[in-house]
Every structure is written in C-alpha cells, then in structure tokens.
N, C-alpha and C positions, 0 to 999 in steps of 0.2 A: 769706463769712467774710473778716477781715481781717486782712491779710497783714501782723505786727508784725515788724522786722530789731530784732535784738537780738547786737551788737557786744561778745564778750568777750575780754579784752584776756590773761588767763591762766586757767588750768583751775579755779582754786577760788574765783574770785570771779564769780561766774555771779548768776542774779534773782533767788534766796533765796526770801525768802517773798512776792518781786513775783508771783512766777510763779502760784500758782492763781488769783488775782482776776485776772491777763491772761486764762486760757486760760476761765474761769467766763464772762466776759465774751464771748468769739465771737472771741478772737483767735487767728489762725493764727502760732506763732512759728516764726520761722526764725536759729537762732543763727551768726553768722560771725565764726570766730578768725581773728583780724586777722594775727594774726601766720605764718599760714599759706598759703605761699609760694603753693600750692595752690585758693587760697581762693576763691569765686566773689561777686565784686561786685556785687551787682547795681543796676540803674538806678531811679534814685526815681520815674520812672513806676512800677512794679511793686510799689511799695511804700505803705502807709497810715500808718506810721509809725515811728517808730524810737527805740529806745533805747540807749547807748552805757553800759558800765558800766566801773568801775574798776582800775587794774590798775599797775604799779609804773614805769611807762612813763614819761615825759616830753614834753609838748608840743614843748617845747625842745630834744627830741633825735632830729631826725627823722635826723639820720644813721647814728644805731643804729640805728634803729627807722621806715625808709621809708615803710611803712606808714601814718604816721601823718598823712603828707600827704594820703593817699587820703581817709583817715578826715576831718579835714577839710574837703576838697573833696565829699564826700557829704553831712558835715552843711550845708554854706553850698546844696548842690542840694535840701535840703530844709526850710531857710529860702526858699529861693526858693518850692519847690512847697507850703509853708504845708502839709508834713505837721506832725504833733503829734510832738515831739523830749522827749525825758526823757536828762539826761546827766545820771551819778553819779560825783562823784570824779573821777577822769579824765575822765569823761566830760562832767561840767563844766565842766572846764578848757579839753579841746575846743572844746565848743561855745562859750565864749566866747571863744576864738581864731578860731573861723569868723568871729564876729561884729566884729574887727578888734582885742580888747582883746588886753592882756600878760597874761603868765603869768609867774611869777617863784617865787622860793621864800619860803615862807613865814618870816617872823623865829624860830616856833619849830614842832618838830612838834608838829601831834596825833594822837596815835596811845591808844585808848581810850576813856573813858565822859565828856565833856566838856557843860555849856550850852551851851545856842542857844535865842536872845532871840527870839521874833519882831519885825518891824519891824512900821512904820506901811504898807508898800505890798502886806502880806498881806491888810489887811483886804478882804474881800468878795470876797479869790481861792478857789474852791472846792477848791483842791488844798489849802490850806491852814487848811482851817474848823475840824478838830480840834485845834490846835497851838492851845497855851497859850502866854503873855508868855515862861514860859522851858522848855524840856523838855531832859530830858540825853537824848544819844542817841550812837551810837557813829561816831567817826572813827576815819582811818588815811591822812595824806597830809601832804606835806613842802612842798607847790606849792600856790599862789596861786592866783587871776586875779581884776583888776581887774573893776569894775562896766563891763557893754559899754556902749555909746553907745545909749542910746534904750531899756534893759533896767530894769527894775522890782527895787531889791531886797527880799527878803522876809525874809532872816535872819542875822544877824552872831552872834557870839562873841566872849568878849575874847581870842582868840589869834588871830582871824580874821575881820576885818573883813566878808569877801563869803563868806558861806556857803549862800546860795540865791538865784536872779533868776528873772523870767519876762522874756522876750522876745516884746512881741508877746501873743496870747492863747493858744497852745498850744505854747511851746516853753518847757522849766525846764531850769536847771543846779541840781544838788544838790550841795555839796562832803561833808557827809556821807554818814553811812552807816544807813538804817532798815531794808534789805531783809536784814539780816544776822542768821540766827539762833546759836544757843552752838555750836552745832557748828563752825558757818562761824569763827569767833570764836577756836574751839580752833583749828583748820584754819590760819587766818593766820597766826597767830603760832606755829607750828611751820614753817610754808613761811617766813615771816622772822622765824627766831630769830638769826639773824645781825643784822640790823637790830636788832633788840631789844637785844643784847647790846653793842651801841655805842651804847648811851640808858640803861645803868646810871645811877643816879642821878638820870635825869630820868625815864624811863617804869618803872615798876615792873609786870611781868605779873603780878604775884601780886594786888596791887589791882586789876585788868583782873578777870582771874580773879573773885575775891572782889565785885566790884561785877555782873556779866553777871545775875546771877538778881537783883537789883533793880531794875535797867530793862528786860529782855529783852521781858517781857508790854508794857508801854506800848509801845514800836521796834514790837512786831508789829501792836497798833492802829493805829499812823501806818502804816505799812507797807501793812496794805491799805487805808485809805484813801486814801493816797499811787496805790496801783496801781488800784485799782477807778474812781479820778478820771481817772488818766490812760487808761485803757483804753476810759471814754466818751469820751472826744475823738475814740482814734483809731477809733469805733466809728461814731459819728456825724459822724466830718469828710469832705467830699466826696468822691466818686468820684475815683481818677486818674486825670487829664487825658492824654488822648491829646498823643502828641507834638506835634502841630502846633496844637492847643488854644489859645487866648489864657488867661493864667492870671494874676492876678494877684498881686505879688511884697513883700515887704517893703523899708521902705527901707533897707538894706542899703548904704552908701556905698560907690561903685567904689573907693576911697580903703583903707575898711578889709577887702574885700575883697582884694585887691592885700597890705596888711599881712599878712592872717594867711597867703595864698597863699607871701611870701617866706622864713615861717616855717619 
C-alpha cells in the first residue's frame, strides 16, 4: 500500500470528497496538522506522495506561522524525489514557492462560485480530461502566485490569472477549490464569518448560499476525477529510493531554490 502525507492546515478544511477515490485506490493516508507543535514530520523517503491542502495561512507569513518553512522545505524534498505532489489553495501557493515563484495578494478576493477557462497547456493532461473551455467551481483565497519557471499552465480566471499548473509530469498546484462538498461550504463560512462580514457588498453569502446546489454535482465529478488521476500516479510511481540511492531530480534552480528557502 501506498503511504499518501496529506498536509491540513486547519480542522475544517480537510480532502472532502478527495478522499474515497484516494483510499478506493490503495492509498495508505496519513494526515499532519502542520500547525501542531507536536507533530511528526516525516522524511520523503517514507513517503509515495503527498498532498498539501488549503488553509487561511500565508506563504508570506512564516513568522506567524514557522511551520510553513518546514512545509516548504518538504515540498522542494519532494520535487527532488519526483514523488506525485497535489497542492490546493494554500497548498498551491506553497508549492509554487518551493519552486522559486512569488506569492502576493491577489488584486481582488474570490471567495464563492467563480469560472475557470481552461487553457491551451491542459490539453492531453489526464488530470484534466473532464474539464470543459469554462466550469464554475468554488474558490476561497486573497493570495496569488506567479507561474513557476519551467511550470505548465492549465487554468486562469478573470480575477485570477494562475489558477492551476503542472510542474514536471506529477506535481499540480490548484488555486481552487473541487474537493469541497455543501456542508464543507456551510462549515467555511461560519468558521469565517468574520472575513465575510468585511466583504459586504462585494461577496454576498446569500448568492454563495443560493448558487451551491447548482454546481455542487459537477465540483464532485471534477472531484474524483481530479482524485482517482492523482491517486494513479501515486500508485504506480516508483518505489522510495533508499537513502543512499542515485535518484534523479528536477531542474530545480539553486537560484530559486535559495528564493523560496529566504521566504
């Protein structure tokens, strides 16, 4: 069985409906909240792949939030070991900071039921084969990140330029969100009704609300196909390499390495 690290940033935004096509699939999950002092790290030898998900955090703020250098520093050890990486939200913004790119705040939030185009560099990606020219699907984030150096993009928005890359042939950033069901959905926006509450007039929860049962069924199609694709990668991608192993690495620039490191 293979041993999937699944990286949750706070309590209520966990793999939604990633999760039965992981575990259908032969994947052993092991979930690590990052934010706990506690918490046991473990080394990407040990690991076949990993998924980091969403969470209110900041790349940008690693001095709140320490951790997030660790975080990271695991994802760039697993750009190296060419495990299969899936970042969500935060989790994309990560891993394209591993990868040396900026992180910044986005011009406006999306927070809600928003398009997403696909581009020209999805075509003939298999994680991407069900996605139509445009699908609405739900966001929740205030943070950017630029397209990495050598990274593939697959989908923009008009609030949001970089809304999905691949890295490489097994590593994706999603700035969206498909793994989220109504509940999760309720869930958010009571844990930030605060945030909500200082977007009057620009984010309205009652059309949130009001729009979730018109898209919710299509999100959970992408959804597992989204998860059932990623879960073949990490199903059929090679053995971990013994530490002393020859293995090889992506081009990864010592340069933007070094950048996200100062981060």
């Amino acid at each position: 069985m293979k041993t999937l690290l699944v990286i949750q940033h706070v309590p209520h935004e966990g793999l939604g409906t990633f999760e039965p096509a992981l575990t259908r699939a032969g994947c052993s999950l092991v979930t690590l909240h990052s934010d706990d002092p506690k918490a046991h790290w473990p080394k990407i030898t040990d690991l076949d792949g990993l998924i980091v998900m969403g969470g209110p955090q900041g790349v940008n703020e690693q001095a709140k939030y320490p951790y997030v250098k660790k975080e990271i520093a695991l994802l760039q050890d697993a750009l190296k070991a060419q495990r299969p990486i899936l970042g969500v939200c935060l989790g994309a913004q990560l891993l394209a900071a591993a990868l040396g790119a900026k992180v910044t705040k986005n011009p406006q939030k999306e927070i809600g039921w928003y398009s997403l185009m696909r581009e020209p560099g999805a075509e003939g990606d298999a994680l991407w084969e069900p996605f139509g020219q445009t699908e609405t699907v739900f966001q929740w984030h205030g943070d950017a990140f630029a397209l990495p150096k050598g990274a593939v993009r697959l989908a923009s928005s008009p609030l949001c330029a970089q809304q999905a890359f691949r890295y490489g042939t097994n590593a994706y950033g999603l700035q969206f969100h498909v793994e989220v069901t109504d509940a999760m959905i309720r869930t958010w926006m009571r844990a930030n009704k605060q945030e909500l509450d200082g977007l009057k007039g620009v984010i309205d929860p009652t059309t949130i609300r009001q729009q979730t049962p018109q898209h919710i069924d299509r999100l959970r199609e992408l959804s597992a196909h989204i998860a059932e694709t990623f879960a073949r990668l990490v199903v059929n991608a090679r053995p971990a390499p013994q530490p002393n192993a020859e293995r090889r690495t992506p081009n990864i620039s010592s340069e933007a390495i070094a950048h996200a490191r100062r981060r």
